[in-house]
C-alpha positions as CSV (number, residue, x, y, z in Angstrom):
1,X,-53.6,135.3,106.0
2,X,-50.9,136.7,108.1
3,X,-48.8,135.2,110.0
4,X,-48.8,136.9,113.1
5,X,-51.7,138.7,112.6
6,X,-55.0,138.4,110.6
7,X,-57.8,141.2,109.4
8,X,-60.8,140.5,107.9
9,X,-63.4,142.6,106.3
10,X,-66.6,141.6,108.1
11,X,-69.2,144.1,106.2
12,X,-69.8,146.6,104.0
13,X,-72.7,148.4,104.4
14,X,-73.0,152.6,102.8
15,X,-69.4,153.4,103.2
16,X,-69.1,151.8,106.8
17,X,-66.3,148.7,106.8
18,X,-66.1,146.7,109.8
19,X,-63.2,145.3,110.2
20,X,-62.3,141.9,112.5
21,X,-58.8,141.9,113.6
22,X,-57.2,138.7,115.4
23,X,-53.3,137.7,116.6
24,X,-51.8,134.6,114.8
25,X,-48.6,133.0,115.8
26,X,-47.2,134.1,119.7
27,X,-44.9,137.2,118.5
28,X,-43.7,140.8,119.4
29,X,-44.3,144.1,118.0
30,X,-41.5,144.4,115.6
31,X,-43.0,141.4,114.2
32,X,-46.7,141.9,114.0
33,X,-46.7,145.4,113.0
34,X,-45.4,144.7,109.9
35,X,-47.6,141.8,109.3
36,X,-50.8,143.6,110.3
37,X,-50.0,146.3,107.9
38,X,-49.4,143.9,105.6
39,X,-53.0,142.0,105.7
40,X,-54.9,145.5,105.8
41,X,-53.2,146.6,102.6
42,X,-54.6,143.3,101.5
43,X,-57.8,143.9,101.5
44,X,-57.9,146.7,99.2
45,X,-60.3,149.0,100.9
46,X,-61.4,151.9,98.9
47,X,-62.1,154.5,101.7
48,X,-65.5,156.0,103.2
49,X,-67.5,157.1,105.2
50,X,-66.3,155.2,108.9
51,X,-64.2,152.1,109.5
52,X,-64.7,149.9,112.5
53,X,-62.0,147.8,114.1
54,X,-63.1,145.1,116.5
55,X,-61.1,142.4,118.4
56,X,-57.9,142.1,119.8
57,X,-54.2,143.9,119.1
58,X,-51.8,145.4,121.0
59,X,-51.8,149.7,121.5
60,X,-48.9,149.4,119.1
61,X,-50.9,147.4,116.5
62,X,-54.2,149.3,116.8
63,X,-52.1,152.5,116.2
64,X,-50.2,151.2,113.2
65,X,-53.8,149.9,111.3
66,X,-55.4,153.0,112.3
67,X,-52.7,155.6,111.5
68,X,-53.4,153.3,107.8
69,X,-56.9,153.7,107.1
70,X,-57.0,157.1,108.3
71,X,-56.2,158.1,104.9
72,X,-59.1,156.1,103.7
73,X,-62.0,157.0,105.7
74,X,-63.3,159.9,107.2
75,X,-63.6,158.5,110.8
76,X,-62.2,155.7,112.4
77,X,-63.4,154.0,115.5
78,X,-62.4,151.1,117.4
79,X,-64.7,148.4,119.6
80,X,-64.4,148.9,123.2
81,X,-66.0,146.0,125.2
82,X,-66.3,147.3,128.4
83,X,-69.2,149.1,127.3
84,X,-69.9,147.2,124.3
85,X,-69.8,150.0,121.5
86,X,-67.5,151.5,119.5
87,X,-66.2,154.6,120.2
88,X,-65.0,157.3,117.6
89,X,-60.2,157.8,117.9
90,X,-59.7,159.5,114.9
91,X,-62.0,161.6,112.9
92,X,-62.2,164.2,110.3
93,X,-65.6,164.4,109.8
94,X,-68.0,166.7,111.9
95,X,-70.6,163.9,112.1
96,X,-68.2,161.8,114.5
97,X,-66.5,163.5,117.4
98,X,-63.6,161.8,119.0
99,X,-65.3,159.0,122.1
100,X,-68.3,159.3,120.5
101,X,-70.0,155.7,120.9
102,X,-71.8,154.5,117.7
């Protein structure tokens, strides 16, 4: 567990990974970044078909962890609770256009 910030892998279900991501200690950005990095390296993920980040971080923090699994997965998408769905940032798949909601 980081420090400053925490991820945990909530499910794994046919190449989907949903992800639960969470502040730790009061810090900045120059701070957490590195620590967020640090605690999705951690977890080892292999890659697939869509990851799904859910709870709280910072526009510089959600674009650190997602510019990571990027590499990984073929889409990445990102809870939005104003309209309580997730909703597709970063894709290289044609089966998930970016805003799609899932």
């Amino acid at each position: 567990m980081g420090k400053f910030f925490e991820v945990k892998k909530v499910s794994e279900i046919g190449g989907v990974v949903e992800l639960c991501l969470s502040f730790g200690v009061a810090s900045e950005n120059p701070q957490i970044i590195p620590d967020a990095i640090e605690a999705i390296r951690a977890l080892n993920l292999s890659g697939g078909t869509l990851v799904k980040m859910n709870g709280p971080s910072s526009v510089p923090v959600g674009m650190a962890l997602a510019h990571e699994v990027a590499h990984l997965f073929a889409a990445v998408a990102c809870f939005d609770p104003k309209i309580n769905s997730y909703v597709v940032c970063i894709s290289n798949d044609p089966q998930f256009q970016l805003g799609q909601q899932l």
